[in-house]
Legacy VTK file of the C-alpha trace (Angstrom):
# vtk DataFile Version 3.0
C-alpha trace
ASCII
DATASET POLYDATA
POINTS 367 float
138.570 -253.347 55.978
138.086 -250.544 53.295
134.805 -250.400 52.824
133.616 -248.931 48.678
130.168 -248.294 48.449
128.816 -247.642 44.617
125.784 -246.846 43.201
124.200 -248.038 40.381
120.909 -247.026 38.770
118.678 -249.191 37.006
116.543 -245.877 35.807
113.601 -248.357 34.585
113.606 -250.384 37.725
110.472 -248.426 39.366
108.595 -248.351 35.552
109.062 -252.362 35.830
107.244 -251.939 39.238
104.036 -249.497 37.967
103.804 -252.172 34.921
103.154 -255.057 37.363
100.554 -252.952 38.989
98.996 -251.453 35.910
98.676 -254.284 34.121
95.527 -256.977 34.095
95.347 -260.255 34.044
96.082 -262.317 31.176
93.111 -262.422 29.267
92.012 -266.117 28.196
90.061 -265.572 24.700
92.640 -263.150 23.693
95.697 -264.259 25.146
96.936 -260.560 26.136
96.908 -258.477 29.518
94.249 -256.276 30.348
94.454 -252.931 32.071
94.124 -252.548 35.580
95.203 -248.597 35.906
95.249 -246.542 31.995
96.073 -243.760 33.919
99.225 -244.944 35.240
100.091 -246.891 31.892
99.790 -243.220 30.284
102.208 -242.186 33.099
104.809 -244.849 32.490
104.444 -244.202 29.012
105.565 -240.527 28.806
107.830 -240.957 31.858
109.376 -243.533 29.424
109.985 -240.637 26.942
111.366 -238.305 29.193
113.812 -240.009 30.920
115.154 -241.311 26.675
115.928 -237.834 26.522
118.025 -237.570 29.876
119.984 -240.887 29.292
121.772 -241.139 26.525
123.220 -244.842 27.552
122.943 -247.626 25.212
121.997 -249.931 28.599
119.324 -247.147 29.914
118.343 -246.685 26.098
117.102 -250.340 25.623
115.496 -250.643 28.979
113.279 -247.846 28.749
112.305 -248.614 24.700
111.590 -251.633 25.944
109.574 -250.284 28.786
107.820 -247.907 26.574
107.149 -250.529 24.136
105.213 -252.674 26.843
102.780 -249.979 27.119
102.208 -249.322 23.540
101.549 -252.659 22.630
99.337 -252.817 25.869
97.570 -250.333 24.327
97.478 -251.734 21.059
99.726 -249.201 19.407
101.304 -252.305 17.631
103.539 -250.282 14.959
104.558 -247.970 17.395
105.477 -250.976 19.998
107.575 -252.736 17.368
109.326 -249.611 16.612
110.235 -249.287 19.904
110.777 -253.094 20.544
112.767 -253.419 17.875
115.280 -250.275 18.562
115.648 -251.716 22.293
117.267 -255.097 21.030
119.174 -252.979 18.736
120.623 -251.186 21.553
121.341 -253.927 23.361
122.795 -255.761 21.044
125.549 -253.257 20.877
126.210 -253.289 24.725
126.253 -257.222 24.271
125.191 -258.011 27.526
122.873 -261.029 28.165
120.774 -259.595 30.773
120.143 -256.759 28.827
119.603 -258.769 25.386
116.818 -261.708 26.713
114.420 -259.109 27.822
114.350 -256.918 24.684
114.267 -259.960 22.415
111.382 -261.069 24.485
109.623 -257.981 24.483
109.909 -257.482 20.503
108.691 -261.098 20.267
105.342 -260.406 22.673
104.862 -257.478 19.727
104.785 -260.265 16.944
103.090 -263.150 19.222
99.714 -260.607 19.602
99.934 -260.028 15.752
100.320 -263.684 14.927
103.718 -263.458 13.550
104.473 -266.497 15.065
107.551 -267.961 13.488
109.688 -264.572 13.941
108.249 -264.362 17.689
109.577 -268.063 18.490
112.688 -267.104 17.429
113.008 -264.280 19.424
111.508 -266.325 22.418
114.431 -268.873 21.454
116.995 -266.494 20.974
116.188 -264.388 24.617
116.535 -267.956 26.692
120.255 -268.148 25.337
123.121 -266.866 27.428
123.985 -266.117 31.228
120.305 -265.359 32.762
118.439 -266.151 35.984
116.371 -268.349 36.296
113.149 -266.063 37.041
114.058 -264.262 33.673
114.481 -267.621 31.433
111.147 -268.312 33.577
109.039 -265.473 32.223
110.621 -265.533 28.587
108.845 -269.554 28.294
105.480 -268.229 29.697
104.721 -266.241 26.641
106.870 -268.988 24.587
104.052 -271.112 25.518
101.526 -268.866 24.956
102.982 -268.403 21.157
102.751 -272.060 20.888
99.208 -272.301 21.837
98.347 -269.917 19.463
99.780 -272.443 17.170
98.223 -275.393 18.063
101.687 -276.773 19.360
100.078 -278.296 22.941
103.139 -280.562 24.138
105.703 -277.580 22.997
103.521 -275.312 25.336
103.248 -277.697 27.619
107.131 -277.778 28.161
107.303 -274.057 28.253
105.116 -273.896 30.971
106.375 -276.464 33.084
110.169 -274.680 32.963
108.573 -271.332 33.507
106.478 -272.183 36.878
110.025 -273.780 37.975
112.091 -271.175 37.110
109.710 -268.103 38.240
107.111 -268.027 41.504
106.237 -264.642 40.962
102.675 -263.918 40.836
102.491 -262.840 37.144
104.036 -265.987 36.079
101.820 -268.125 37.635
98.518 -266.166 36.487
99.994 -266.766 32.710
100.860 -270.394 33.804
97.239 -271.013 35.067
95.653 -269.413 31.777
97.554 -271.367 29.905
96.955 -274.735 31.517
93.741 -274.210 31.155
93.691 -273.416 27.361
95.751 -276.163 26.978
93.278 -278.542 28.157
90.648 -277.527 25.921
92.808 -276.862 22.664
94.327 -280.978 23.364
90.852 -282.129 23.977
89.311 -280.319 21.161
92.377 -281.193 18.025
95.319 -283.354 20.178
98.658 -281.845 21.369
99.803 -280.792 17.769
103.309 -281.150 16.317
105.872 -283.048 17.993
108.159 -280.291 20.117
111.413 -278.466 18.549
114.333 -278.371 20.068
116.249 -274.887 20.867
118.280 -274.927 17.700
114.957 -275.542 15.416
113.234 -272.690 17.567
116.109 -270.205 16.823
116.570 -270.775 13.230
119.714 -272.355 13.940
121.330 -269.322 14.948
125.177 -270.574 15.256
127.117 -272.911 13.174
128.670 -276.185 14.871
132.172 -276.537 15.330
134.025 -279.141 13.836
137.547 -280.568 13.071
138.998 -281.874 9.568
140.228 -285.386 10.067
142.857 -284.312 7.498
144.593 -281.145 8.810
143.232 -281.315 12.010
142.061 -277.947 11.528
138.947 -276.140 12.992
135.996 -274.598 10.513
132.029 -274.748 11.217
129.187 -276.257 10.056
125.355 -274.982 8.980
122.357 -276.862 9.758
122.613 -279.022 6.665
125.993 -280.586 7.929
128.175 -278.740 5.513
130.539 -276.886 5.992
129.842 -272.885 5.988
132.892 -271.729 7.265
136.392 -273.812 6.243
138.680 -275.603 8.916
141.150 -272.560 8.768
141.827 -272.746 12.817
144.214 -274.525 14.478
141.569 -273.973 17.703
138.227 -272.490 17.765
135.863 -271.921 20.911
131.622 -272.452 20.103
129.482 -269.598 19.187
128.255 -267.545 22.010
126.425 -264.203 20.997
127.027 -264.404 17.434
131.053 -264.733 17.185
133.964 -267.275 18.348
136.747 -267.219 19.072
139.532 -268.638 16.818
143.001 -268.889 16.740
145.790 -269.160 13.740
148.860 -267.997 15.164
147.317 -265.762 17.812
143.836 -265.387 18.803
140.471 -263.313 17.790
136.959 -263.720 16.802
134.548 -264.496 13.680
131.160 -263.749 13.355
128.567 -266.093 11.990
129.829 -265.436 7.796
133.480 -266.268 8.855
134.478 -262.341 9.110
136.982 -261.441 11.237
135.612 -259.418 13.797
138.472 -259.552 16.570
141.977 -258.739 15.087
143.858 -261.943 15.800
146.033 -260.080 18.412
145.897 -262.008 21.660
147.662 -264.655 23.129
144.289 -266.178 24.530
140.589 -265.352 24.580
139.754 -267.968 28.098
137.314 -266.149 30.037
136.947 -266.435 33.596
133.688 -265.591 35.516
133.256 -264.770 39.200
131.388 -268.306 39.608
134.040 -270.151 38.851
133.874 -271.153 34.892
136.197 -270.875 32.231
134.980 -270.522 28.705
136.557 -269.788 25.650
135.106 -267.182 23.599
133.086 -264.502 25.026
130.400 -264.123 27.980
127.864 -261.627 27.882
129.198 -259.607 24.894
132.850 -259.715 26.403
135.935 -261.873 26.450
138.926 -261.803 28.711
141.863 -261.097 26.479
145.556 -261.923 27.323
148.280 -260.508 25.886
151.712 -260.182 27.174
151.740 -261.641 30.378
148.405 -259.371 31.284
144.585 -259.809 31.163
141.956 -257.008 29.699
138.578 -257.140 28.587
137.193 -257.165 24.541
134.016 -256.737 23.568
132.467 -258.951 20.362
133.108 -256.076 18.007
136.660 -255.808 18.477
136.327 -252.529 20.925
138.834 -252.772 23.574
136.539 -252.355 27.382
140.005 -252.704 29.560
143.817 -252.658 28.773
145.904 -255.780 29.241
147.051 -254.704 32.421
145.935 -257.282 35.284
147.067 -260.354 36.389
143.509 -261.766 36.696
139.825 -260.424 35.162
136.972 -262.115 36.189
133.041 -261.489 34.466
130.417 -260.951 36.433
126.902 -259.564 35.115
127.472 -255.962 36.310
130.877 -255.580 35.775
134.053 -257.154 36.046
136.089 -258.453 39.079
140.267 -257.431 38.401
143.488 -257.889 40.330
147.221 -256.678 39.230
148.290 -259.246 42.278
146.079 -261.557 43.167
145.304 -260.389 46.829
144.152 -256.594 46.521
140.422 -256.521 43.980
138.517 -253.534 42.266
135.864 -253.747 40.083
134.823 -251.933 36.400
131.548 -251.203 35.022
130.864 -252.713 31.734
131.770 -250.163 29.843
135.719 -250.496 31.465
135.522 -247.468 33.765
136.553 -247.952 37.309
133.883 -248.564 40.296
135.949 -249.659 43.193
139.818 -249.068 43.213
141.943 -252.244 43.798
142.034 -252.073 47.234
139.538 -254.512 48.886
139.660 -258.211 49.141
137.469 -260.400 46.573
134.591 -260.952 48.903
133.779 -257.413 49.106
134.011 -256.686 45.334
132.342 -259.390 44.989
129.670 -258.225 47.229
130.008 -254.916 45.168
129.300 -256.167 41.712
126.331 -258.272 43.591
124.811 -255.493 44.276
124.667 -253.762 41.145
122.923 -256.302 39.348
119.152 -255.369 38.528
117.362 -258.437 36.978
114.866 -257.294 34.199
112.475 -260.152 34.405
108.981 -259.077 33.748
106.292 -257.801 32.510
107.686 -258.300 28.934
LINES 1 368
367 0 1 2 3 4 5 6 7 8 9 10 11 12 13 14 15 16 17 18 19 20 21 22 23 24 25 26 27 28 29 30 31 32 33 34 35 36 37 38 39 40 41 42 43 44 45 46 47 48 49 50 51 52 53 54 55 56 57 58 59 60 61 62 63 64 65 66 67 68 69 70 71 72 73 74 75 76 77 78 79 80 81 82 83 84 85 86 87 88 89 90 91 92 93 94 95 96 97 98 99 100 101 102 103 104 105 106 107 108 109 110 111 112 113 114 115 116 117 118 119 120 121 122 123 124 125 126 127 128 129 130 131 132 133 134 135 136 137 138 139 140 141 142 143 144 145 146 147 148 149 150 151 152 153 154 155 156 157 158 159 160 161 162 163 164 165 166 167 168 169 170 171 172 173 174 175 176 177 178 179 180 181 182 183 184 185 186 187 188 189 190 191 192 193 194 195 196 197 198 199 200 201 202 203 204 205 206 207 208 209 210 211 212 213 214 215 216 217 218 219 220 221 222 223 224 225 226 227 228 229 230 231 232 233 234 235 236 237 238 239 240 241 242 243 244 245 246 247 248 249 250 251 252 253 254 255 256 257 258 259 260 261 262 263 264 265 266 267 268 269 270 271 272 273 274 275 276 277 278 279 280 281 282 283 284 285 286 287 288 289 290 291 292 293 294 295 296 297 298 299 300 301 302 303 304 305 306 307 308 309 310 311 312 313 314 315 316 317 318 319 320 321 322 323 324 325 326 327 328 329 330 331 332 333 334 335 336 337 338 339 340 341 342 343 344 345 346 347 348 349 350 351 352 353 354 355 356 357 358 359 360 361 362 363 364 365 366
């Protein structure tokens, strides 16, 4: 068997590691990490900046603002850790990719949570648990939910956000937070009750999508907003849900909307179903990306309309590093996410499988 071996840098994978180890522990009257090593914070901080300058990458871009803005706002540089925070979720946001977006929405909300913009950092909290994660990365995005909710008063809310973060994430981090939190949470409900009853998701994220529904009438599709009306008409003969901030509708062919009803797909493909390596089959878009068909063949969209990979294969599958292709069904290859080839169609699925596997670095902490 052909054996492809590629490699794939995460170039903020060893700054994650020197933040673990030059961090403190979460402090309990402040609710912030302390400094174990300002030396090596200082380190991470102007490596940070110098590797910016060497990769120009939207991906690598994000991940080390993001990383930079960790340190600043360890620091207490908070303006400088927003501007940084915020710029990493923008970057993301154009690559579209889940793993990359639930990190950098976390990290721009742990900027407002320590200034006690509360509201906006729930809704980033919200917002970075949606999409295709791990579980150790939803895990460390609802420790510092729950420490948000603390700060508010909201015990039960925090209570919940613990709980599903010491399930979803061992690590050692996690569980200091966790502990700090119980704790708090004990006096705070002994001292003034649990607070307000819980929100749900939706509540959380400022009801971030609008609800699909059909006209009894026409039989159409069209969307509602939070109040139950409708915010975009039943103009679809089908329509997917919201996933990342567009869906996918169809009139006579296929494309996408975002959230104001503005076409942001050209309505040029014979399907929008996407396929991912586990199995599913959604319609719309996963991760930023949709698997578009169009005569007969399969390519890859992204959310803003930019085509990733001709219509050329017989089957595209997503997968978080990449994406999983076929012109026959028994010979594989992979593509990176931005379309370019990694391993030539000439292994069997298992190993480019195996490949994409492999290339998958999970940002899940500090954030």
């Amino acid at each position: 068997m052909l054996k492809v071996v590629v490699n794939v840098v995460d170039v903020a994978a060893d700054l994650r590691a020197g933040l673990v180890r030059a961090l403190g522990p979460l402090d309990r009257a402040t609710m912030r990490h302390g400094i174990a090593d300002p030396h090596a914070l200082q380190q991470i901080r102007e490596e940070s900046g110098q590797r910016l300058a060497r990769h120009p990458s939207e991906a690598d871009q994000s991940r080390l603002l993001g990383i930079r803005g960790v340190v600043l706002r360890v620091l207490g540089d908070f303006d400088g850790a927003e501007v940084d925070a915020a710029a990493a979720v923008k970057y993301a946001e154009a690559v579209g990719a889940d793993m990359l977006l639930a990190p950098a929405r976390a990290r721009l909300g742990q900027v407002l949570r320590v200034q006690g913009r509360y509201e906006e950092a729930d809704q980033l909290f919200a917002l970075a648990e949606a999409g295709e994660l791990p579980r150790t990365l939803t895990g460390a995005v609802r420790a510092y939910a729950g420490l948000s909710c603390l700060a508010q008063g909201r015990v039960t809310e925090a209570l919940i956000h613990i709980q599903r973060a010491t399930e979803y994430n061992p690590h050692a981090f996690v569980m200091q937070i966790a502990e700090v939190a119980l704790d708090l949470a004990e006096e705070r409900a002994a001292k003034a009750g649990f607070g307000l009853p819980p929100r749900g998701w939706a509540e959380r994220a400022g009801h971030p999508a609008p609800e699909r529904f059909q006209d009894q009438q026409t039989g159409r599709y069209g969307y509602l907003g939070p109040d139950g009306r409708p915010v975009i008409q039943a103009a679809f003969s089908q329509a997917g849900d919201f996933r990342g901030g567009v869906a996918a509708v169809c009139q006579a062919d296929w494309g996408a909307i975002d959230r104001t009803g503005t076409v942001v797909v050209p309505m040029l493909y014979n399907s929008l179903d996407t396929t991912t390596v586990d199995g599913r089959t959604v319609t719309g878009f996963v991760g930023g990306v949709a698997v578009a068909g169009q005569r007969g063949r399969l390519g890859v969209v992204h959310r803003s309309g930019r085509i990733i990979a001709a219509p050329r294969y017989q089957q595209v599958q997503v997968h978080p590093a990449g994406f999983l292709v076929s012109v026959d069904g028994y010979s594989w290859g992979t593509l990176g996410l931005d379309g370019a080839e990694q391993v030539p169609m000439r292994v069997d699925r298992a190993e480019a499988v195996r490949t994409l596997d492999a290339a998958v670095s999970i940002d899940d902490g500090p954030l």
